[in-house]
Backbone bond lengths (Angstrom), bond angles and torsions (degrees), N, CA, C in turn:
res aa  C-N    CA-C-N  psi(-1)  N-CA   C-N-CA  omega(-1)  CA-C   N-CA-C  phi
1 X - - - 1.473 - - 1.527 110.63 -
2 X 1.435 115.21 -57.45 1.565 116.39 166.08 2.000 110.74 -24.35
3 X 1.105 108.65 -68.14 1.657 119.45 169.04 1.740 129.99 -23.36
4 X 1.513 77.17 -78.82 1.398 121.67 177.43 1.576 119.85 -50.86
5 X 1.532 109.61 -48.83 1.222 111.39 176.75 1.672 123.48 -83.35
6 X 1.573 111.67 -19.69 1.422 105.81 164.54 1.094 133.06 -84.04
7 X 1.626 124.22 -3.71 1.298 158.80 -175.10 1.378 98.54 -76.04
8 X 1.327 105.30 -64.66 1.733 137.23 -162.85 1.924 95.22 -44.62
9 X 1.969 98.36 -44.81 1.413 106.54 -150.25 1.786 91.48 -89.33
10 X 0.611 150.24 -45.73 1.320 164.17 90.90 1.399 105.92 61.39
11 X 1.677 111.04 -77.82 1.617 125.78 162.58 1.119 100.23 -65.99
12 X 1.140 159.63 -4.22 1.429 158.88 -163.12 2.015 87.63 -98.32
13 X 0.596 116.16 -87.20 1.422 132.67 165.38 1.599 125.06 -17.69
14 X 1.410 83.11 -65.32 1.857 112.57 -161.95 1.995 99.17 -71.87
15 X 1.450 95.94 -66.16 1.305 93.03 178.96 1.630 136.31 -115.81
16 X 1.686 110.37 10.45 1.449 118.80 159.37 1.374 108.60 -87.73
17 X 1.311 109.63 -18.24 1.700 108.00 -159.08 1.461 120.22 50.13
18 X 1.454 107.11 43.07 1.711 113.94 167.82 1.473 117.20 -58.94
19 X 0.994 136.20 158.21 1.613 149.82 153.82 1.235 112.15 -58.04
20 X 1.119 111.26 138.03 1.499 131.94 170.79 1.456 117.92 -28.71
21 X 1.442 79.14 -59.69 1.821 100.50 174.23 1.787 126.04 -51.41
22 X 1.706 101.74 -40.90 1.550 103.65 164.74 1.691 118.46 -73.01
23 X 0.796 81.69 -37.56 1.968 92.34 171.00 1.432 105.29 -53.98
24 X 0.989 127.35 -98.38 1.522 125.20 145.47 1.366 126.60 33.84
25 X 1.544 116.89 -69.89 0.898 140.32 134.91 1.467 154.59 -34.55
26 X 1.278 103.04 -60.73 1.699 121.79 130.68 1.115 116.51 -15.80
27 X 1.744 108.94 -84.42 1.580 107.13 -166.51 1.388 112.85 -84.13
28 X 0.989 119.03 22.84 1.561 113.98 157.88 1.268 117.54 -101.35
29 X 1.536 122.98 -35.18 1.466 128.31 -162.01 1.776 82.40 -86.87
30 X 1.709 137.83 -35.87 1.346 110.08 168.86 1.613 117.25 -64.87
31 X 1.113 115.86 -29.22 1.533 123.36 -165.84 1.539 105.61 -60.63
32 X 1.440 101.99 -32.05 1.766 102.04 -166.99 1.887 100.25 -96.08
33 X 1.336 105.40 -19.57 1.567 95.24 178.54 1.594 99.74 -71.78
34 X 1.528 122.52 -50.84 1.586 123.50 -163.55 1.802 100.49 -53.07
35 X 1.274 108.48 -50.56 1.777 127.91 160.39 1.731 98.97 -19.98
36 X 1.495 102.20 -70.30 1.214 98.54 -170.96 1.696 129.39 -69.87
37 X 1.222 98.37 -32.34 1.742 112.71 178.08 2.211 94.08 -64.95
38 X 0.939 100.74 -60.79 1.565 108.69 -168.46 1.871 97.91 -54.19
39 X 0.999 141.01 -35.76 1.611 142.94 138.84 1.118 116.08 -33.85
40 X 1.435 123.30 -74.60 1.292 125.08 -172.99 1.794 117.44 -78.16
41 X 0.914 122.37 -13.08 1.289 119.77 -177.25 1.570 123.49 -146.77
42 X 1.661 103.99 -5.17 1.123 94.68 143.38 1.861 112.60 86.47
43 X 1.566 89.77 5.54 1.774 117.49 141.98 1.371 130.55 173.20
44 X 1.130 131.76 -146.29 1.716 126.13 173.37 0.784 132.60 -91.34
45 X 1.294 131.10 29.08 1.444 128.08 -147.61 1.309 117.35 -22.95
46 X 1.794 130.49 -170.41 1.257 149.14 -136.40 1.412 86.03 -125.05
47 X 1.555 143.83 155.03 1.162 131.75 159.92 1.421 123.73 -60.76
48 X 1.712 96.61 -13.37 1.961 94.34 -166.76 1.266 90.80 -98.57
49 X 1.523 142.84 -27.24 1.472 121.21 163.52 1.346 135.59 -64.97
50 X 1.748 115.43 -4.70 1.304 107.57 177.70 1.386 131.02 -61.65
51 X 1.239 134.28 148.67 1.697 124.41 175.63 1.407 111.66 -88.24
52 X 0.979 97.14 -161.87 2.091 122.02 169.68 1.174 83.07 -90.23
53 X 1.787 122.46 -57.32 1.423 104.87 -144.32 1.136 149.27 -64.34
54 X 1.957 70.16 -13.36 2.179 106.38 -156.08 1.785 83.20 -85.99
55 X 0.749 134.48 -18.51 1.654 153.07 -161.57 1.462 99.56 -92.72
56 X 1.001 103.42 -44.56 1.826 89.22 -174.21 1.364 99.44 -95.10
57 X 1.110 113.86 -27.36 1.352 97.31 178.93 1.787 115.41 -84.40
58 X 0.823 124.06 9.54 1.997 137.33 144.35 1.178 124.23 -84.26
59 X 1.667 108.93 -22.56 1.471 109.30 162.42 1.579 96.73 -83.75
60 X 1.107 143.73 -71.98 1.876 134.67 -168.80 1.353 97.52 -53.57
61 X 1.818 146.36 -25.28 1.534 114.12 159.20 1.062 120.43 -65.13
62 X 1.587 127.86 -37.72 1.722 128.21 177.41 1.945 104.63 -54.40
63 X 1.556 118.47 -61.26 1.155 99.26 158.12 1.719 139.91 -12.87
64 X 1.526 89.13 -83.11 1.947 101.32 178.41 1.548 123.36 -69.27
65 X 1.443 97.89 -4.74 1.797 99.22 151.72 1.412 132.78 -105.97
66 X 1.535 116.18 2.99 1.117 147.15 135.89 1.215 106.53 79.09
67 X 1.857 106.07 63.82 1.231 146.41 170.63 1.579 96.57 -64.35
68 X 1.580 134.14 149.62 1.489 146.51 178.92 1.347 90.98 -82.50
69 X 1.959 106.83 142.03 1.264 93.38 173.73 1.369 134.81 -51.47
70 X 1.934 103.27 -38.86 1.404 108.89 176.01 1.810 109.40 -44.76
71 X 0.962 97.34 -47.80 1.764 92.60 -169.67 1.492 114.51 -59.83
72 X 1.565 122.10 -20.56 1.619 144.69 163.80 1.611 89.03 -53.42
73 X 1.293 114.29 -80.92 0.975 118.04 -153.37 1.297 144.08 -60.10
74 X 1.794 90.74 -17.60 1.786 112.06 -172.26 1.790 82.78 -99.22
75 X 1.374 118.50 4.74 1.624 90.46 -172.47 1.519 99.32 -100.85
76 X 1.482 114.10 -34.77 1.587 135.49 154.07 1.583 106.14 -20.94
77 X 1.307 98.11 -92.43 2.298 103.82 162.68 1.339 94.34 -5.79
78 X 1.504 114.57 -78.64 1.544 107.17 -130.38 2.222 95.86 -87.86
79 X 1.049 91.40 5.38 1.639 103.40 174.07 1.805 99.91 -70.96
80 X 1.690 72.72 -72.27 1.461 65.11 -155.21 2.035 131.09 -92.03
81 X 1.926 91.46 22.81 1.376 110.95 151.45 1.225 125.37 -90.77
82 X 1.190 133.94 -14.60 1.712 150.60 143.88 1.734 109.92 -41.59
83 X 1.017 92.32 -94.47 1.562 85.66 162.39 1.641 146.75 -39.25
84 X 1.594 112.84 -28.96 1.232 113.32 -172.07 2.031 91.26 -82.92
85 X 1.774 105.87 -26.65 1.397 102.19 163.40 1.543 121.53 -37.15
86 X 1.529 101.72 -70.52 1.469 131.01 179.94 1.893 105.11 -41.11
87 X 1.280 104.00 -43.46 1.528 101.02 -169.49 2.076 96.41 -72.05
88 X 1.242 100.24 -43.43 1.869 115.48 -174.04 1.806 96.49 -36.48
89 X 1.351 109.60 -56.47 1.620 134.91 -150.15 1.443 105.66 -108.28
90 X 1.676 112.53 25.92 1.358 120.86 177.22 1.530 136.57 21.75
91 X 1.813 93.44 49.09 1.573 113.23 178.39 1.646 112.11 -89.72
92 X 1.165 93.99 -12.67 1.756 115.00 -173.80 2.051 128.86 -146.91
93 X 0.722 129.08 118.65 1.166 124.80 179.24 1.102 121.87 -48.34
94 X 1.185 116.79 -40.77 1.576 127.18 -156.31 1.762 98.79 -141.65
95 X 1.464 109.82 166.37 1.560 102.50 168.18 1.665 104.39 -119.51
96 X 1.655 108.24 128.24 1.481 94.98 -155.59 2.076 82.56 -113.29
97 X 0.902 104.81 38.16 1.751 109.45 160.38 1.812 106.96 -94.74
98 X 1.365 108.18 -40.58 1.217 117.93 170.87 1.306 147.96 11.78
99 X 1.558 73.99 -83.87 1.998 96.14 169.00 1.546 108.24 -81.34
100 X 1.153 132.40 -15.38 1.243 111.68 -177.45 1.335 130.84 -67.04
101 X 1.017 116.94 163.90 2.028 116.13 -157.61 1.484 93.94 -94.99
102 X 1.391 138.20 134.01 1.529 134.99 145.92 1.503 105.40 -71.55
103 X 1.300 101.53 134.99 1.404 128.53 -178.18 1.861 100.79 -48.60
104 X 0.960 108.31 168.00 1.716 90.84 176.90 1.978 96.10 -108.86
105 X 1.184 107.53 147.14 1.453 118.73 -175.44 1.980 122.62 -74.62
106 X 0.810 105.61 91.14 1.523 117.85 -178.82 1.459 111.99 -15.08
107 X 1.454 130.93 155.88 1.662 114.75 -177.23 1.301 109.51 -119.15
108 X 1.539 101.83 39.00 1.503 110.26 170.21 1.271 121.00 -71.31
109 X 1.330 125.17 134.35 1.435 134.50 -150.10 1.765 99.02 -103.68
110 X 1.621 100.99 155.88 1.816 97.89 -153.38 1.855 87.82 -80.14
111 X 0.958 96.67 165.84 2.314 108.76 176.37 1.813 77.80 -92.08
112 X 1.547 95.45 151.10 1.266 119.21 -154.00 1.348 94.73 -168.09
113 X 1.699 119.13 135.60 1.932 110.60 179.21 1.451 94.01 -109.28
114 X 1.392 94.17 155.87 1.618 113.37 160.78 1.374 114.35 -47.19
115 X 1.175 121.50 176.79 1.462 138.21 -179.45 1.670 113.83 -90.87
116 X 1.144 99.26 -27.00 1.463 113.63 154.20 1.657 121.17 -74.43
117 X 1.428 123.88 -43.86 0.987 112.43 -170.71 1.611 110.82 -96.92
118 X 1.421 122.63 28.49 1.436 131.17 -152.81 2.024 73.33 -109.96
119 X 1.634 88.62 -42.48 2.004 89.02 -161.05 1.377 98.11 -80.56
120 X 1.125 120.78 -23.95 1.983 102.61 169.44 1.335 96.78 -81.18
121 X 1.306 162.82 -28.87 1.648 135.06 155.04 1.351 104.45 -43.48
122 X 1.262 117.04 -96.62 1.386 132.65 -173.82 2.076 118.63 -21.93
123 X 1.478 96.44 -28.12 1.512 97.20 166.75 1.425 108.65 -98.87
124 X 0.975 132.08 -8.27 1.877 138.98 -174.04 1.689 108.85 -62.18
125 X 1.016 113.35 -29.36 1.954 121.59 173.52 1.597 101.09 -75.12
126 X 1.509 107.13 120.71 1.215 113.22 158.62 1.608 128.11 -73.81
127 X 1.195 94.02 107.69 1.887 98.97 -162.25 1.379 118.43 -57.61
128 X 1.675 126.52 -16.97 1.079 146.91 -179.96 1.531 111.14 -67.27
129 X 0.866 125.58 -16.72 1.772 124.20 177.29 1.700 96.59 -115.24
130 X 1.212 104.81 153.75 1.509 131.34 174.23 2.091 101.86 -46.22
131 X 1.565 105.40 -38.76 1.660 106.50 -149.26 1.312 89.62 -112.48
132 X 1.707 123.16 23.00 1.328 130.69 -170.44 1.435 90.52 -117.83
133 X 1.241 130.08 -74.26 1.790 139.06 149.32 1.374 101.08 -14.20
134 X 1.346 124.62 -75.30 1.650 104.15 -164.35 1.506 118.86 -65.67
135 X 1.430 114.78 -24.68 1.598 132.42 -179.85 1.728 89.83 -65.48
136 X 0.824 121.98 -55.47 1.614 122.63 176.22 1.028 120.56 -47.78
137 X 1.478 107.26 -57.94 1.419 127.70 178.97 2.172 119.92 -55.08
138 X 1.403 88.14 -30.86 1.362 98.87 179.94 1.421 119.59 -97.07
139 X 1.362 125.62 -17.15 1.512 138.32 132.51 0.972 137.47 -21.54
140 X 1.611 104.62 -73.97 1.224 120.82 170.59 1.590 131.79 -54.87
141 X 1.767 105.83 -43.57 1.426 136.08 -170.09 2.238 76.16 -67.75
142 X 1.126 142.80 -80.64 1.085 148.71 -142.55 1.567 111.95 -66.77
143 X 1.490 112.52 -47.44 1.472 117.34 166.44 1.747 101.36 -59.82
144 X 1.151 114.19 -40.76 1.963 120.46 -158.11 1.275 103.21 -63.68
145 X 1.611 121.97 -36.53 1.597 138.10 -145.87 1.913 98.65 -130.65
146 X 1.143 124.27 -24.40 1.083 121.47 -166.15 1.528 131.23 60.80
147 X 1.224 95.83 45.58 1.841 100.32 -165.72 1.320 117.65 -110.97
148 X 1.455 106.59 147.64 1.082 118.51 177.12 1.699 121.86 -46.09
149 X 1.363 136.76 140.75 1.406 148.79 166.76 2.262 91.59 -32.35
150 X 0.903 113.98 -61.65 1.772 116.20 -175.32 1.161 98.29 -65.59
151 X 1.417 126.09 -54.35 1.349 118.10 -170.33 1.975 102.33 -40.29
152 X 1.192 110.14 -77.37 1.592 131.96 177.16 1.508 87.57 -26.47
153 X 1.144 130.65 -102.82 1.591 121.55 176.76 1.419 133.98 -0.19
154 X 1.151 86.95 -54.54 1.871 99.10 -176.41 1.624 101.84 -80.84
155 X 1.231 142.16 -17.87 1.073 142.69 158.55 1.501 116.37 -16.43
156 X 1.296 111.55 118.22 1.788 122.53 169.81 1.083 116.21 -133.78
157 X 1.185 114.74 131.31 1.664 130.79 168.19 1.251 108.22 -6.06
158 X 1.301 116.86 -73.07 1.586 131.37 -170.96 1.561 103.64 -65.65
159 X 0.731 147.41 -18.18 1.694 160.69 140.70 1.280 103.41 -29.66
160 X 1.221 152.25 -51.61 2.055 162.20 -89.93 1.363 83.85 -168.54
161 X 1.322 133.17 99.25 1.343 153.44 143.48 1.730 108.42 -79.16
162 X 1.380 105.33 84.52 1.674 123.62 -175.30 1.310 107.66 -50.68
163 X 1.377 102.20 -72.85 2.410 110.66 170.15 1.304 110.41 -31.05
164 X 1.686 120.24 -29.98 1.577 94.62 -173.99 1.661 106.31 -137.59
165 X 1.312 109.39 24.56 1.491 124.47 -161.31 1.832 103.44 8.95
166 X 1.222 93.47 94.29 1.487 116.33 167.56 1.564 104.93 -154.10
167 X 1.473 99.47 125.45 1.544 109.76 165.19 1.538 123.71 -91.16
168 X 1.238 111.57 162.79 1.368 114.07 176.42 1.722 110.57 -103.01
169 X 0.922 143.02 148.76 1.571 130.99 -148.04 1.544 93.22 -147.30
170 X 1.189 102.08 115.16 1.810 101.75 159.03 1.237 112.26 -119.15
171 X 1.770 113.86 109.92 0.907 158.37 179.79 1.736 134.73 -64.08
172 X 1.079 149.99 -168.29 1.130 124.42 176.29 1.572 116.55 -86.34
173 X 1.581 120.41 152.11 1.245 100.32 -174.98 1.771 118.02 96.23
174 X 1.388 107.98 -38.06 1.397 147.67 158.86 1.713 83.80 99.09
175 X 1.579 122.64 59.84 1.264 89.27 169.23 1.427 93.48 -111.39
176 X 1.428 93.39 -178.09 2.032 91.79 -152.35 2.033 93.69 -120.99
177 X 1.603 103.65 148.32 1.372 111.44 170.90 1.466 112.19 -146.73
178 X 0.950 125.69 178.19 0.988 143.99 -122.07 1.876 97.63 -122.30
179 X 1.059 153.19 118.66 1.122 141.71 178.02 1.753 131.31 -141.72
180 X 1.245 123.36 115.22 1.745 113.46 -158.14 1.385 80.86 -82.40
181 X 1.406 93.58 169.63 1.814 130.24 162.22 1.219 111.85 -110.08
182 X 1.574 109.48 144.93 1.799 98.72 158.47 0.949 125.52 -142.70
183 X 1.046 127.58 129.53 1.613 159.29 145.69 2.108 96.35 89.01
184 X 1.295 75.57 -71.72 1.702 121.64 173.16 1.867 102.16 -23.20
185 X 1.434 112.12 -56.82 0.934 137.72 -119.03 1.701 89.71 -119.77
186 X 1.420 98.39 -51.99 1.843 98.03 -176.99 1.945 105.87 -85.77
187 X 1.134 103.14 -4.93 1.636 88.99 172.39 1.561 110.87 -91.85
188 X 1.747 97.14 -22.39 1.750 79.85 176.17 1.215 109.13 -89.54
189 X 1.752 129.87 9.34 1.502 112.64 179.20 1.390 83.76 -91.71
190 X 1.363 135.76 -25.22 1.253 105.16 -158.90 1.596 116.31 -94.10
191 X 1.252 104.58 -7.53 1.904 118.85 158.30 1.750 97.67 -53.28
192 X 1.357 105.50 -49.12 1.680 102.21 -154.20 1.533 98.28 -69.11
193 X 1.501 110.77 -54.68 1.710 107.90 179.89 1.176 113.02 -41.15
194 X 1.274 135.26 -54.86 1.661 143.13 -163.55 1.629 101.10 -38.55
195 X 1.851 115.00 -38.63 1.790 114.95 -136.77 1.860 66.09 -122.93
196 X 1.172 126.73 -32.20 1.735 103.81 -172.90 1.326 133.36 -58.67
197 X 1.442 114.82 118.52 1.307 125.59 -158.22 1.952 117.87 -128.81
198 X 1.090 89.94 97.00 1.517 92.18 -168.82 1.368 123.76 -70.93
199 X 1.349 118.49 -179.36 1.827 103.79 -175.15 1.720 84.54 -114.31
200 X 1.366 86.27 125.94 1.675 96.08 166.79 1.343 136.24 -74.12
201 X 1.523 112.71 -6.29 1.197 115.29 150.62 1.202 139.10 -81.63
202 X 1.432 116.43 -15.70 1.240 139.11 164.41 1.695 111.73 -43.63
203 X 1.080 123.38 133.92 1.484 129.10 168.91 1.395 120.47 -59.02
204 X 1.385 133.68 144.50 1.509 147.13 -145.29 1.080 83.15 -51.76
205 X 1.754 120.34 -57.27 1.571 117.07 -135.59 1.761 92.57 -48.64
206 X 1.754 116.25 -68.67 1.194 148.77 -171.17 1.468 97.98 -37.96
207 X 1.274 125.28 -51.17 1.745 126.89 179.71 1.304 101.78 -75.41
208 X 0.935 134.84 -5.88 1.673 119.06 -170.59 1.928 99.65 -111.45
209 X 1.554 113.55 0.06 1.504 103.06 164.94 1.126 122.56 -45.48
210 X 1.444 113.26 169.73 1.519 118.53 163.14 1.266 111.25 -100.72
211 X 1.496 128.81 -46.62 1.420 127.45 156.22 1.947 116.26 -106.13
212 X 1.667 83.35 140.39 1.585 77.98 179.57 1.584 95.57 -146.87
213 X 1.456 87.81 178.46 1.743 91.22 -150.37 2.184 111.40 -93.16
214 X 0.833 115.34 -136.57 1.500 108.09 -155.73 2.102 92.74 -93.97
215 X 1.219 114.32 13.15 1.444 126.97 -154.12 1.335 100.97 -120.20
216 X 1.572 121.37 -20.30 1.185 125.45 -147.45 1.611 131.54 63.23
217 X 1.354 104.14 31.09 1.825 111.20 -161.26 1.389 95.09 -116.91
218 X 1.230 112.12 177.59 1.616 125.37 176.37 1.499 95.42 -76.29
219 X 1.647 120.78 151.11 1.177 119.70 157.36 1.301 132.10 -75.24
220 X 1.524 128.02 -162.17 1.242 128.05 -143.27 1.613 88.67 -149.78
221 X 1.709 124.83 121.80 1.404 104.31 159.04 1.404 119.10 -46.45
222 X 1.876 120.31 -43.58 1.430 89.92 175.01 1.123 133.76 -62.30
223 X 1.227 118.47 -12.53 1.886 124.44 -168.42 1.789 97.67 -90.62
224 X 0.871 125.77 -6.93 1.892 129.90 161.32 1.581 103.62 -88.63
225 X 1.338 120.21 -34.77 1.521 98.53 172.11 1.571 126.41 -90.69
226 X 1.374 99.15 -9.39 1.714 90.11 171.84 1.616 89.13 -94.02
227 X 1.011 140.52 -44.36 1.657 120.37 177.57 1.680 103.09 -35.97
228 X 1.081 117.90 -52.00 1.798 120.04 -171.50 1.043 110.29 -65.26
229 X 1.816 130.23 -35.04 1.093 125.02 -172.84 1.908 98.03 -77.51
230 X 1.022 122.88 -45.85 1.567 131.16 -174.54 1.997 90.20 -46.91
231 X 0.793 119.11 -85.47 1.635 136.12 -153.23 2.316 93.52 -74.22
232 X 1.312 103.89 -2.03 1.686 94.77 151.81 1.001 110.36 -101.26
233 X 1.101 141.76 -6.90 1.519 127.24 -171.35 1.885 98.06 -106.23
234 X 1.580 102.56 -14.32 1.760 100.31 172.69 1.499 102.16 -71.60
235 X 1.563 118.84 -32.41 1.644 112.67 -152.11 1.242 73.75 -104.44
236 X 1.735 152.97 29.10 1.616 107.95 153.74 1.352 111.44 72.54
237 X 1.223 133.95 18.29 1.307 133.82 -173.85 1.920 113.54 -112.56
238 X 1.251 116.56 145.39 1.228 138.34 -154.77 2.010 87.78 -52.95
239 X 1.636 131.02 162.98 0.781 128.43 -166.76 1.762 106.62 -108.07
240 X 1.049 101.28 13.53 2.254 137.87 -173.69 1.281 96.47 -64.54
241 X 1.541 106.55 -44.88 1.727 125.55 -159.05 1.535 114.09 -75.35
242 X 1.459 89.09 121.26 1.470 98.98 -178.91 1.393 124.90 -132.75
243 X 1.193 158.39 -170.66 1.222 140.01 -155.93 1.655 99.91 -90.51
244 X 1.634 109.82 -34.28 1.460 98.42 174.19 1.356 120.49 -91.70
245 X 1.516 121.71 33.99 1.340 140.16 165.18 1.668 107.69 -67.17
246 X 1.596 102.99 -52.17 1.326 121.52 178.66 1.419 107.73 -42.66
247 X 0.840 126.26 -60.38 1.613 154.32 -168.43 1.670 103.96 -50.16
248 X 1.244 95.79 -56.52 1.601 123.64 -172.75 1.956 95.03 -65.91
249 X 1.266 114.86 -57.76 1.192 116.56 -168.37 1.663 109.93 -66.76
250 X 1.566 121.79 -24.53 1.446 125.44 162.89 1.107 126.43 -36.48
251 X 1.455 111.43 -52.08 1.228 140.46 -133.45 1.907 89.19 -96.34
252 X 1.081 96.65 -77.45 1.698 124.59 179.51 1.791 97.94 -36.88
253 X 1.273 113.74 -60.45 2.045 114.76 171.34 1.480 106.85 -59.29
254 X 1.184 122.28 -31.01 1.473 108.24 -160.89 1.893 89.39 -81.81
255 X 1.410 120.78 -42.86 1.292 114.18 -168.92 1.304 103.40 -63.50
256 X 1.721 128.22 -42.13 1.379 113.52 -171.60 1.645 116.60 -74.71
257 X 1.507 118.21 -17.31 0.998 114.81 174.08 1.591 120.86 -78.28
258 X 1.188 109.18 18.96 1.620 142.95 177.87 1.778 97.78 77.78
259 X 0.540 169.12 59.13 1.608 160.65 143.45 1.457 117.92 -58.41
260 X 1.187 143.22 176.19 1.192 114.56 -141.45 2.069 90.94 -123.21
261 X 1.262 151.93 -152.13 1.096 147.78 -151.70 2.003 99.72 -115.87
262 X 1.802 87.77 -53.58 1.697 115.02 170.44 1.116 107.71 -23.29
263 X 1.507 95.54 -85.31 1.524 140.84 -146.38 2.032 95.19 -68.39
264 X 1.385 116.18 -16.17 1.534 117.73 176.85 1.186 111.40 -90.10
265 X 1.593 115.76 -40.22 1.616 133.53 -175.85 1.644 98.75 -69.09
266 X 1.213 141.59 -1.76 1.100 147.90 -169.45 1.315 125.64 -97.90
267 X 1.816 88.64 -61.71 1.709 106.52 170.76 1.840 105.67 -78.64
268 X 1.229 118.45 -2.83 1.256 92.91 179.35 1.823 115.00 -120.38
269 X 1.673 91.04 0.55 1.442 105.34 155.21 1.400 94.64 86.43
270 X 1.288 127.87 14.14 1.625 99.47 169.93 1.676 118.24 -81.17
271 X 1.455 104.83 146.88 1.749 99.60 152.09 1.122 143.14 -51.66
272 X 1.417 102.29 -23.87 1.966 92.58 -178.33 1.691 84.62 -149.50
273 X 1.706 76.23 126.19 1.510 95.56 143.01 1.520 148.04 6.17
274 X 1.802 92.93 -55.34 1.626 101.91 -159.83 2.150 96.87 -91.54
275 X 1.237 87.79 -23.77 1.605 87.77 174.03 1.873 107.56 -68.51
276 X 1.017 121.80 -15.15 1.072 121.63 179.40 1.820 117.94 -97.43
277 X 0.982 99.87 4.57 1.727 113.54 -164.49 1.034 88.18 -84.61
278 X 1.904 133.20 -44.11 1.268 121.50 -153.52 1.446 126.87 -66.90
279 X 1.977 102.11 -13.10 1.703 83.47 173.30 1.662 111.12 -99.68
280 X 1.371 102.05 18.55 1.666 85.69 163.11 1.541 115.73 -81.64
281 X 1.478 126.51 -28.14 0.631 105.10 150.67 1.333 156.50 -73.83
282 X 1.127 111.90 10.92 1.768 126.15 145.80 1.288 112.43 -66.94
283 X 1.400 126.77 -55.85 1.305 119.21 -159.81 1.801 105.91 -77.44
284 X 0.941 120.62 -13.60 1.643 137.59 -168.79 1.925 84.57 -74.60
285 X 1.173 90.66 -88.17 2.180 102.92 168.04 1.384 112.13 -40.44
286 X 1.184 152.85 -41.20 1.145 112.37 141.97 1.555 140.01 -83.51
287 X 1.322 115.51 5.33 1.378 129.12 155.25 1.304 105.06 -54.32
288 X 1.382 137.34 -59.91 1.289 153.44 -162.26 1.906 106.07 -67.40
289 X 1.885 104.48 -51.30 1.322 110.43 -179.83 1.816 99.87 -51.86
290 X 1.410 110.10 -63.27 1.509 114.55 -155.43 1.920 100.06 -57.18
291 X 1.206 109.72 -39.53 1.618 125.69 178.09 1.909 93.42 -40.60
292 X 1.215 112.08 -75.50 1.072 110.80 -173.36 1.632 131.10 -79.38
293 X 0.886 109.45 13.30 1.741 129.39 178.89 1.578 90.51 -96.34
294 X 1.541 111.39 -56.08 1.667 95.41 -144.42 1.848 90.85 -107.43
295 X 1.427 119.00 0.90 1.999 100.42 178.01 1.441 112.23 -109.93
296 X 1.251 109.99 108.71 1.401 137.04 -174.94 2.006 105.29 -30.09
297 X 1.109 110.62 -19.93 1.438 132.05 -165.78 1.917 100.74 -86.12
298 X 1.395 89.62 -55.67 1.554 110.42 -160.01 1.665 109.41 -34.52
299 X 1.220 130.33 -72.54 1.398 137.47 163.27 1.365 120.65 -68.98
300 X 1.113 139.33 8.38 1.542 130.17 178.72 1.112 129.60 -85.05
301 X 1.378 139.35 122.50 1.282 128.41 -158.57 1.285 119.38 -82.25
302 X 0.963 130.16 160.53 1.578 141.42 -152.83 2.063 98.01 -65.81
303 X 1.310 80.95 109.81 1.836 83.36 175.60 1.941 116.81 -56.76
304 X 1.461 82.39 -26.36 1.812 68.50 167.86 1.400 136.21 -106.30
């Protein structure tokens, strides 16, 4: 496993061209299974000695410590894509992640703000300081574009096509799309460019951001979520809210403002379809709430 798993991360990298962020991920969800085998049995085993059994029984501890299914499930993925590696690179015969069942995924619907409460975030940055403009600036750019917390990060100059405010977006996977701005959105980048000041000692990558932090450096997803957490608790807003709330709330306005299912799965870069279904069902539920709030018919019990 020592071997095997930096190899594993390696092709993860080298030849999927995953994100940092899945990697990341990766080696933690292996780090805590080897964690767990070296507990329960008392070392690391080899990839070709692992069982089903030793496997299910790391899936029923994630259970009884009362891991979210999603978190079961994304650790499952990276099980049993590790292994089908291991089987590729003849560390294992067989892939014994395989048979195991993914939990089934709950149909809890994503938190998403009103259209009202999108403009008490988005006004919560005091525009008067340099780190008030980019807090704006990075608001706006995320509600405008619908992007992910990394997406915003990975942001480069050469990315920000000013003449036609359209960004270039590298996405998960690093595949790249295409994304407008509006109105909203390009005056506060262009407040933020005016005062953005990079550290020139800093390395290209770090100088070539679009937002960077009080250092002149590239930012940090964590340094976007304590900015979000600072400026939710200015707008009075539920404590649910998280940077991919923004994202969520794009998605959810563009459908009620009728936009089409396509044309959302596009701008927000997913592969399939069905990941994109989920905010119709938001907009359907509150179609249904407002249905029955405002038609005199809707709740009345049967006159006869």
């Amino acid at each position: 496993m020592q071997s095997a798993i930096p190899a594993f991360l390696n092709y993860l990298k080298v030849e999927r061209n995953c994100s940092e962020l899945t990697i990341k991920s990766y080696t933690d969800d292996l780090s805590h299974l080897c964690e767990f085998l070296q507990e329960q049995y008392g070392q690391k085993p080899r990839p070709a000695v692992i069982e089903v059994s030793q496997l299910r029984s790391y899936v029923s501890y994630l259970h009884e410590c009362g891991y979210a299914q999603a978190t079961v499930a994304r650790r499952l993925a990276c099980l049993r894509s590790f292994f089908r590696y291991c089987q590729r690179e003849g560390l294992c015969e067989s892939n014994p992640a395989k048979p195991l069942r993914t939990p089934r995924a709950g149909n809890k619907l994503p938190h998403f703000l009103t259209t009202d409460e999108v403009g008490r975030l988005l006004s919560a940055p005091l525009t008067t300081t340099n780190d008030g403009l980019r807090d704006r600036a990075i608001l706006e750019t995320m509600y405008s574009a619908g992007l992910r917390v990394a997406e915003v990060v990975g942001l480069d100059l050469q990315d920000y096509d000013r003449s036609s405010g359209i960004l270039r977006i590298r996405g998960k996977g690093r595949k790249e799309r295409i994304a407008p701005v509006g109105s909203y959105a390009t005056r506060a980048l262009e407040g933020w460019l005016t005062v953005r000041t990079p550290d020139l000692n800093a390395d290209q990558m770090d100088q070539a951001s679009v937002f960077l932090n009080r250092f002149g450096r590239r930012l940090t997803t964590r340094s976007i979520g304590r900015m979000l957490e600072k400026h939710i608790l200015t707008a009075g807003l539920s404590q649910q809210t998280s940077p991919h709330t923004l994202r969520h709330s794009f998605a959810t306005h563009l459908l009620d403002g009728g936009a089409d299912l396509r044309s959302v799965q596009e701008l927000l870069g997913h592969k399939s379809l069905t990941t994109t279904q989920i905010y119709t069902h938001i907009s359907t539920r509150r179609l249904r709430e407002t249905y029955e709030a405002a038609h005199p018919h809707a709740n009345s019990s049967d006159p006869n």
